[in-house]
C-alpha positions as CSV (number, residue, x, y, z in Angstrom):
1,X,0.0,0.0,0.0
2,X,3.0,2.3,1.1
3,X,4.1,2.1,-3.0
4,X,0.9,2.7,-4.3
5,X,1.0,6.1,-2.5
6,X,4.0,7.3,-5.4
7,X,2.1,6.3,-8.1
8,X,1.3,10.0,-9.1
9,X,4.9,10.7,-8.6
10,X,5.9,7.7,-11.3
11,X,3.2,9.6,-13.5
12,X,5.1,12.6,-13.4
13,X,8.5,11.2,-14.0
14,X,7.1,9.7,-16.8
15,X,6.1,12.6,-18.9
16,X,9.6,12.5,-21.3
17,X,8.8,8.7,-21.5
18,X,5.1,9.0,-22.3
19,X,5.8,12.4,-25.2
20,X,8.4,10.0,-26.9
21,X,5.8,7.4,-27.5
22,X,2.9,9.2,-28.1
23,X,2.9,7.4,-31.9
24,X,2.6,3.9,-30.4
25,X,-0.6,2.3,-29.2
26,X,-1.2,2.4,-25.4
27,X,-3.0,-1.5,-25.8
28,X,0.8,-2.5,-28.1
29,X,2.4,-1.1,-25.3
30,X,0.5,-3.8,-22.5
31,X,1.4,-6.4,-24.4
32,X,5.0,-5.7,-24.3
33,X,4.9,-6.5,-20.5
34,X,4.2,-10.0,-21.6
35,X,8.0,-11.3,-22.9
36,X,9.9,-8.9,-20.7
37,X,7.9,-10.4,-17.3
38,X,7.9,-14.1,-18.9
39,X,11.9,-13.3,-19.7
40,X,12.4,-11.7,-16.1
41,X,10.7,-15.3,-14.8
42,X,12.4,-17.8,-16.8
43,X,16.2,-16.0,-16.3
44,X,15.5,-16.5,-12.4
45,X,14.2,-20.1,-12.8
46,X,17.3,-21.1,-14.9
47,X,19.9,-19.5,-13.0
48,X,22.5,-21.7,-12.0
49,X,23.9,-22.1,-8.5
50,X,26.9,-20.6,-9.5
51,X,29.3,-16.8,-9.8
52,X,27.5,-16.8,-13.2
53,X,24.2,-17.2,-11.7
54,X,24.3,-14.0,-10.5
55,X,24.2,-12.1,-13.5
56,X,21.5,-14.5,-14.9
57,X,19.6,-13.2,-11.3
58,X,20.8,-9.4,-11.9
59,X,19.3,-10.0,-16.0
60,X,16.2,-11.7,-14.7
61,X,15.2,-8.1,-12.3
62,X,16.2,-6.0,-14.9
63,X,13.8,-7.5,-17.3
64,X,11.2,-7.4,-14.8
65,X,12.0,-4.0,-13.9
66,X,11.3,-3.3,-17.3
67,X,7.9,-5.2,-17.5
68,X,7.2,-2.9,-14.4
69,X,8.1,0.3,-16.7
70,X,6.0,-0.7,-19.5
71,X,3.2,-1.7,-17.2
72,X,3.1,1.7,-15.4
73,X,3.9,3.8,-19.1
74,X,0.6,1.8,-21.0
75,X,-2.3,3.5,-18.6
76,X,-0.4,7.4,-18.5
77,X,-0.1,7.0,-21.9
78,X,-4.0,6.1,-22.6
79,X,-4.5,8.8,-20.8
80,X,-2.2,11.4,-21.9
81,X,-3.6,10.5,-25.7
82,X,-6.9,10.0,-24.2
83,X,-7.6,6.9,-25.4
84,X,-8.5,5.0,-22.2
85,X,-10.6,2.0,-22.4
86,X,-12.7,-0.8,-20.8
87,X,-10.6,-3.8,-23.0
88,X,-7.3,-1.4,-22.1
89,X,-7.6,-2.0,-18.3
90,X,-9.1,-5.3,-18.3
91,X,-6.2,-6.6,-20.4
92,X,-3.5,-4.6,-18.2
93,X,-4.8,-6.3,-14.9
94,X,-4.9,-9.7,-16.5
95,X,-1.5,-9.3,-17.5
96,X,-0.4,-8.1,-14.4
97,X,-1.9,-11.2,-12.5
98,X,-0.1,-13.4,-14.9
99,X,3.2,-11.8,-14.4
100,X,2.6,-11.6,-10.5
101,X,1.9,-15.8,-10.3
102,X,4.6,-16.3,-13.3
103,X,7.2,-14.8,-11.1
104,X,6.7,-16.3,-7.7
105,X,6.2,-20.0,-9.7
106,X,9.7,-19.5,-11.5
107,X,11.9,-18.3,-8.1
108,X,9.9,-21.3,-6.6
109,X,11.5,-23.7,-9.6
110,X,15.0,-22.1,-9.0
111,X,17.6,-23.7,-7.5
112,X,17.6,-21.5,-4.7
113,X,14.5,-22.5,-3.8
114,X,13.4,-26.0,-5.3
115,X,9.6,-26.5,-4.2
116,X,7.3,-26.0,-6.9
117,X,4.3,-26.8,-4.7
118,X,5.4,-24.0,-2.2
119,X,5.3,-21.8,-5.3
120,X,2.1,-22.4,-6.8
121,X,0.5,-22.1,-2.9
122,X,2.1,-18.4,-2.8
123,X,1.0,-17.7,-6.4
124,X,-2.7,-19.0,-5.5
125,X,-2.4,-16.9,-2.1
126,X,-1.1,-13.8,-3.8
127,X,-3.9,-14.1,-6.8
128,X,-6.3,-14.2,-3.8
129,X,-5.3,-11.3,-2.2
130,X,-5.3,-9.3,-5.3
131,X,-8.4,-10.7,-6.5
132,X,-10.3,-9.5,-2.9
133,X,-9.1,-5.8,-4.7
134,X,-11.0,-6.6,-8.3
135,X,-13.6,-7.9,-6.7
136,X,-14.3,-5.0,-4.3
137,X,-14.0,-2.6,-7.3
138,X,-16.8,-4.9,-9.5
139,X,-19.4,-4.6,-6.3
140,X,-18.7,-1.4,-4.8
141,X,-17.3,0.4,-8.0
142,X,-14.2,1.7,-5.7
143,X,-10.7,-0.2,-6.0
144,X,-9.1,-1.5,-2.8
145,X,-5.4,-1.0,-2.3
146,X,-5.0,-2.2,1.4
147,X,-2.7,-4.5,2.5
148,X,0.6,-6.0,0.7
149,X,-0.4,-4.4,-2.7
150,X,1.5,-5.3,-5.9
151,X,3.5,-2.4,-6.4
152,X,5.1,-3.7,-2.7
153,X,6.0,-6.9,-3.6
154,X,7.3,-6.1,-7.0
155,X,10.1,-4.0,-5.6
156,X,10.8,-6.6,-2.8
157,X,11.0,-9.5,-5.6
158,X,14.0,-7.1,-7.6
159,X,15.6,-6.4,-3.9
160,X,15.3,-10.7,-3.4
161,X,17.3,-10.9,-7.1
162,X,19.6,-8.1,-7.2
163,X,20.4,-9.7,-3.2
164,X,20.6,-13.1,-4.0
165,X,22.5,-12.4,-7.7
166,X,25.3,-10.6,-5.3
167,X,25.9,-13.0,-3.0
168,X,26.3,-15.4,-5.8
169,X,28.3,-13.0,-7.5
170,X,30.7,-12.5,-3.9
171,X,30.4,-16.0,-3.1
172,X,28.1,-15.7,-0.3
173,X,25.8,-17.7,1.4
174,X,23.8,-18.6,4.0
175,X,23.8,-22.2,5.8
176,X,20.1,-22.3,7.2
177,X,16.6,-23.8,6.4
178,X,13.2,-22.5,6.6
179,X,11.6,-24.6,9.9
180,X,7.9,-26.5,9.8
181,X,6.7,-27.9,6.7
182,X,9.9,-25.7,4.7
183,X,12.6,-27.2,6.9
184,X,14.1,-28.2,2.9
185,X,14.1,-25.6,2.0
186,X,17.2,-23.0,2.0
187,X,17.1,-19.7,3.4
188,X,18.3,-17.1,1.0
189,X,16.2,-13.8,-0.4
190,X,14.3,-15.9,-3.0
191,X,13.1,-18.4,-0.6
192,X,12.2,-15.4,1.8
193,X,10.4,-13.3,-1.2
194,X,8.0,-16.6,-1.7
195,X,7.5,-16.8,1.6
196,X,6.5,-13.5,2.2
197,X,4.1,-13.4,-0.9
198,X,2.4,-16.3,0.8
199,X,1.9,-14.6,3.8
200,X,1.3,-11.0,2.3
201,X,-1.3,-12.6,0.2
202,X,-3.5,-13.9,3.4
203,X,-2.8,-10.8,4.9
204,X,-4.1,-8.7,2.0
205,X,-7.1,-11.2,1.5
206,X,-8.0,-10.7,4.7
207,X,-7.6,-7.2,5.3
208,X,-9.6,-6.1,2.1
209,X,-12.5,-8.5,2.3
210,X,-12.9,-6.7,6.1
211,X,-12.8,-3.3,4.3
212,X,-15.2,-4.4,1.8
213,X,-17.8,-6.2,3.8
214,X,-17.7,-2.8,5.8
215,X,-18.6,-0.9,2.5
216,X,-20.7,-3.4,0.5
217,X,-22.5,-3.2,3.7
218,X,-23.3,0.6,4.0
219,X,-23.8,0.4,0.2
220,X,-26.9,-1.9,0.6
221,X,-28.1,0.4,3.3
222,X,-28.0,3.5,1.5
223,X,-28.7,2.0,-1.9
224,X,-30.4,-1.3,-1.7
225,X,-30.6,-3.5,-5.3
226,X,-33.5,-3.7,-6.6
227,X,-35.7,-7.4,-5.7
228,X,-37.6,-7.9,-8.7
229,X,-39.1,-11.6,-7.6
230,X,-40.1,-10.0,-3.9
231,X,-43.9,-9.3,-4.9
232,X,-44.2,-12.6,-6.4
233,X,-43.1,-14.1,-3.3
234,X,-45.2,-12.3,-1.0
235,X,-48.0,-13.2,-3.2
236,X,-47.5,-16.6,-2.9
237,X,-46.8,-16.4,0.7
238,X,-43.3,-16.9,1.3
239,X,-42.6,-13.5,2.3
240,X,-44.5,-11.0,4.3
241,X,-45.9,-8.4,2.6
242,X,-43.8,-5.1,4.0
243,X,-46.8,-3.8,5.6
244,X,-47.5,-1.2,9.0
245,X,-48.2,-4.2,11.7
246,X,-50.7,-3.3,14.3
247,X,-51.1,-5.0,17.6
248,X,-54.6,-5.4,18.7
249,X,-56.3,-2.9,20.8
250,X,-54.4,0.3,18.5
């Protein structure tokens, strides 16, 4: 959530970015996301344990660092041409939850880490959380950024590789494991940045269901939906009609 807060900033130091490609199409630009993220993924999964591993780690944030810059350019550029669209930000948040399970399944696949199950249960805990945000947004027609938002764990996944690919790079390591049901697996930042998606992803489920039920809630209040089947029922008796009741003797 802390990230989200700069995101007007990262509009602003845009603006040179966004005027030299005012020619290209905002929906071309989403799209470019797709092999720099997938790239950024599969340099991380490959990487070997080894001095050269670290520049396949340092290669794998760049690229998603570069996902990230195409992925924030797409949306200031709809709007700076004004040319913003329903299929523009429905594509641009399916890509994004692509890119957000694609890079917690590859680290998980690594070396450094080597459970693939413990990757796909942070992927599906991090869809989750960001899914309670989509959700919100569909029902109550306001997005909700609380908890361990994306732009958060983004930077903390490039801080986990640029880490990890200088420690391979000095020749350091650490001689631990994770404890309970990770006791195989090795501490290091990768193995921490999956774990911490795992648990930022119940955390962020969590926190923005609570926030929602809260709105949703004062929404129905103020603005109930519409029961189109309600006289039909109280005709045939299931309901009661939403009549004054009297006791007797008034």
């Amino acid at each position: 959530m802390a990230l989200e807060k700069m995101r007007k900033r990262w509009e602003a130091a845009l603006q040179p970015v966004i005027r030299a490609s005012y020619n290209l199409s905002p929906i071309t630009v989403t799209w470019w996301a797709v092999p720099l993220g997938v790239g950024g993924g599969l340099a991380a999964m490959y990487a070997p344990d080894s001095t050269s591993g670290g520049w396949w780690l340092l290669g794998s944030a760049l690229l998603i660092s570069l996902a990230m810059l195409v992925d924030g350019l797409d949306g200031s550029l709809a709007r700076a041409k004004g040319e913003v669209s329903r299929w523009g930000d429905y594509l641009d948040h399916t890509i994004d939850r692509v890119l957000d399970a694609t890079w917690v399944v590859c680290i998980s696949a690594s070396v450094f880490v080597d459970d693939l199950a413990f990757g796909f249960a942070a992927a599906f805990l991090t869809l989750l959380g960001s899914y309670m945000g989509t959700q919100a947004q569909a029902v109550a027609g306001s997005r909700n950024y609380r908890g361990f938002s994306r732009a958060d764990r983004t930077v903390l996944t490039l801080l986990s590789l640029v880490v990890m690919g200088l420690m391979l790079l000095l020749g350091l390591h650490v001689d631990a494991m994770l404890v309970g049901p990770l006791d195989h697996v090795p501490v290091n930042p990768l193995s921490l940045i999956v774990l911490i998606s795992a648990l930022g992803g119940m955390w962020t489920f969590a926190v923005r269901f609570m926030q929602a039920q809260a709105e949703i809630r004062a929404l129905d209040a103020a603005d109930p939906l519409p029961q189109p089947n309600r006289a039909n029922a109280e005709a045939d008796g299931f309901v009661e009609a939403a009549l004054p009741k009297h006791r007797s003797g008034e």
